[in-house]
N, C-alpha and C positions, 0 to 999 in steps of 0.2 A: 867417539860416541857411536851408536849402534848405526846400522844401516839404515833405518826408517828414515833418517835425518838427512841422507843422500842429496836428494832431489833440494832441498835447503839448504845443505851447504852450498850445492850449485848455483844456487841464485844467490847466495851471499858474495859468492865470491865471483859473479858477474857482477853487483853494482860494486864492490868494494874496486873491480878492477875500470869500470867505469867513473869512478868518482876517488881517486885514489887519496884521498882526504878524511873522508867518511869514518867515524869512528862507531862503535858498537851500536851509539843509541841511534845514530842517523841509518843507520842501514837496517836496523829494526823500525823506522819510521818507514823507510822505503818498501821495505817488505810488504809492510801497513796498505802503503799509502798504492802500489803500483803492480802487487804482485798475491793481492787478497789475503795475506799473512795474518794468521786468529791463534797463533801461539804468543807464546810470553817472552817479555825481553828478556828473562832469564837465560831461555834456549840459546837465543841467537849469541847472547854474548861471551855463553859458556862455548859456543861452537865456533865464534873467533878465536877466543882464547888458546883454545883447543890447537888449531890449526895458524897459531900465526898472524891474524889477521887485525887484530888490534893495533889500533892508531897511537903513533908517539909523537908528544908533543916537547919540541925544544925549545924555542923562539917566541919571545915577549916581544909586542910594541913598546915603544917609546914615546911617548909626547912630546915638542920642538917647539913650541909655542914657547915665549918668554909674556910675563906678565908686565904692563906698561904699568910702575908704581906711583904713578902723577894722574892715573884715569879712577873715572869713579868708578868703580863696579856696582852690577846687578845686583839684585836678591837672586840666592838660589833659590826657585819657584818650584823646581825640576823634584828635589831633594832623594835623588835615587831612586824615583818610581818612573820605570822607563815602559809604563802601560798607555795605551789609549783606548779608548773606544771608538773611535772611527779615526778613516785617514785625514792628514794636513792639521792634527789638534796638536801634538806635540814633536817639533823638529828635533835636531841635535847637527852639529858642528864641528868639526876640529883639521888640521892637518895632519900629512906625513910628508914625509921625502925617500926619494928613493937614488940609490946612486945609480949613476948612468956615465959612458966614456965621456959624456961633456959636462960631465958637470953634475950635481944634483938635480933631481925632477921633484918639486912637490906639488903635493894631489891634494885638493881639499873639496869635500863631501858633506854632504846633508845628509842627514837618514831622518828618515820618518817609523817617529817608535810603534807606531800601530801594527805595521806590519814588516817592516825591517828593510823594505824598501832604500834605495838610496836614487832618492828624487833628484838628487841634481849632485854634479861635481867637476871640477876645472882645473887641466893641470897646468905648470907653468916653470919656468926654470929660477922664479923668486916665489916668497912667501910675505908680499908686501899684503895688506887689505885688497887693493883690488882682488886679488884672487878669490879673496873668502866674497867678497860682494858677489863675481863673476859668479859663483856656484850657488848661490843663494838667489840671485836672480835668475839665473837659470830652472832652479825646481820650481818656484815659484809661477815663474810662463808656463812651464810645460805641465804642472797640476791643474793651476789657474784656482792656487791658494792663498788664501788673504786671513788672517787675524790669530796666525798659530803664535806659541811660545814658543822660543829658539832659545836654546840652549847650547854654550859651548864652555869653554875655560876661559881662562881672564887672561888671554893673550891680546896681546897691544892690537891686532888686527881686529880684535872682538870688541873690543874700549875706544875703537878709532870713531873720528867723528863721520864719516863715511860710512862706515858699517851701521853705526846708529841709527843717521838718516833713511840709510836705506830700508833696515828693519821697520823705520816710523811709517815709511810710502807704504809698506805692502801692510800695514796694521798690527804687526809684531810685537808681542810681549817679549823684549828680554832676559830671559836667565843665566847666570854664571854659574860656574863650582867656586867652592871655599878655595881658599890656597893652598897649593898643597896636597888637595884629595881628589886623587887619582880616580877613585871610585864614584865621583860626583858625575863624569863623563862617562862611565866603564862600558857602556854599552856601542858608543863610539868607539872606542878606543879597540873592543874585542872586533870592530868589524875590518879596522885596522890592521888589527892581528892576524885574522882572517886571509885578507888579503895578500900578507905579504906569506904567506906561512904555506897557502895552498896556491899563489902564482909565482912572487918574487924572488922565493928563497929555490925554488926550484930550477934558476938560471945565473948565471954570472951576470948581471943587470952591470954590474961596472965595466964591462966591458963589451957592452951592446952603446948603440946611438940614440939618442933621449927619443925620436920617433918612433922606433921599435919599442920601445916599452911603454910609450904612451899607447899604441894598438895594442899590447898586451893586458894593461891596465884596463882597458876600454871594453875590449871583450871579455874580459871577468867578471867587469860590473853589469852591464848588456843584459848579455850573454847567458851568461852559467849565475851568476849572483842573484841577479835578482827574476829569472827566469825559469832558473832548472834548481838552483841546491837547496837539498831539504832545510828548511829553520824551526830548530824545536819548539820556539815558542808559537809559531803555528799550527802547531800538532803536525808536524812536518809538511805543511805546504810551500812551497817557494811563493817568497814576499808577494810579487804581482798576480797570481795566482789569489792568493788572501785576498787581494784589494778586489779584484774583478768580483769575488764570492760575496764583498761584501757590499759593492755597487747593485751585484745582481738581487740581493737580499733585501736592498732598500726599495731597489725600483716593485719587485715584487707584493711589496707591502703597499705601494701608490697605487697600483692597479689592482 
């Protein structure tokens, strides 16, 4: 593309090499969002294109949850509209695992659909309930949120009488997915993917020690996740960033 574009592609290909994950549209959001950019995402994505610089994507999550066929399930509440209007109204739920030299490490996460947030999460070398409890009570303390809808899948840890309880103390609507549909969760599940695609798949995780990947894990979420990386449904702001904007917006309207 002609020279004028110089000075653009430069800065393309400084976040693309700062964020080496970032696909077309997120480095047109960064442009946007950090570098005063008033061209078209057409530009920038013909000028990846151009040069290389488009993101390829291999690797799908998995879901590991098994459904307990003797528990009652929820109504799906959720029904794939993974929107909110403010934060702590509508949660979401699910596991993964990750292999590690000792063994499996599963993670399990809350995200908060308002702004993609992941308000609480707890890893452990089992995927019994406690776990899913531990990280549910966890966002819960550290928002100091009480009466959201949670949403997860209809795995036995989600159907357990423990997890119910607990949902009932902090004033919790529960929601499930249908059986089977994958897409009832998908918004979990992509943060899932997320994570293992631009930290885990980038290292031989099975042959590191489950505490190194738990710090790995940790500063992803911290850190870069919900601190620094662009989230399109933001209009590219990073999740906490959102919240603060939207903290600041309500106090502004009291005073």
């Amino acid at each position: 593309m002609p020279y004028i574009y110089d000075d653009l592609l430069a800065k393309i290909r400084q976040i693309r090499a700062e964020n080496k994950d970032y696909g077309a549209y997120r480095i047109f959001l960064a442009l946007q969002l950090f570098h005063g950019y008033t061209g078209t995402y057409y530009v920038v994505r013909r000028l990846c294109k151009t040069h290389q610089l488009m993101l390829k994507k291999n690797h799908h999550a998995k879901g590991i949850t098994k459904a307990d066929p003797a528990a009652q399930a929820s109504e799906n509440l959720i029904k794939q509209d993974f929107t909110a209007t403010a934060p702590n109204q509508k949660w979401l739920g699910d596991i993964t695992e990750i292999p590690t030299a000792e063994g499996k490490l599963y993670v399990s996460a809350v995200l908060d659909c308002y702004d993609g947030t992941i308000v609480g999460f707890k890893m452990a070398n089992h995927m019994r309930a406690e776990l899913c409890v531990a990280s549910f009570i966890l966002a819960v303390q550290k928002h100091q949120a009480f009466g959201m809808t949670f949403h997860s899948d209809r795995g036995s840890q989600y159907t357990s009488k423990m997890y119910r309880e607990t949902l009932a103390r902090y004033g919790a609507v529960q929601s499930m997915s249908h059986t089977g549909r994958c897409y009832d969760n998908a918004r979990m599940e992509s943060f899932f993917a997320t994570l293992k695609k631009e930290c885990m798949y980038k290292v031989k995780t099975e042959t590191l020690k489950m505490e190194v990947v738990k710090s790995m894990i940790f500063r992803f979420i911290e850190i870069h996740y919900n601190r620094k990386r662009i989230y399109t449904t933001n209009d590219g702001y990073p999740p906490l960033m959102k919240r603060r904007q939207y903290y600041r917006d309500q106090l502004s309207k009291v005073v």
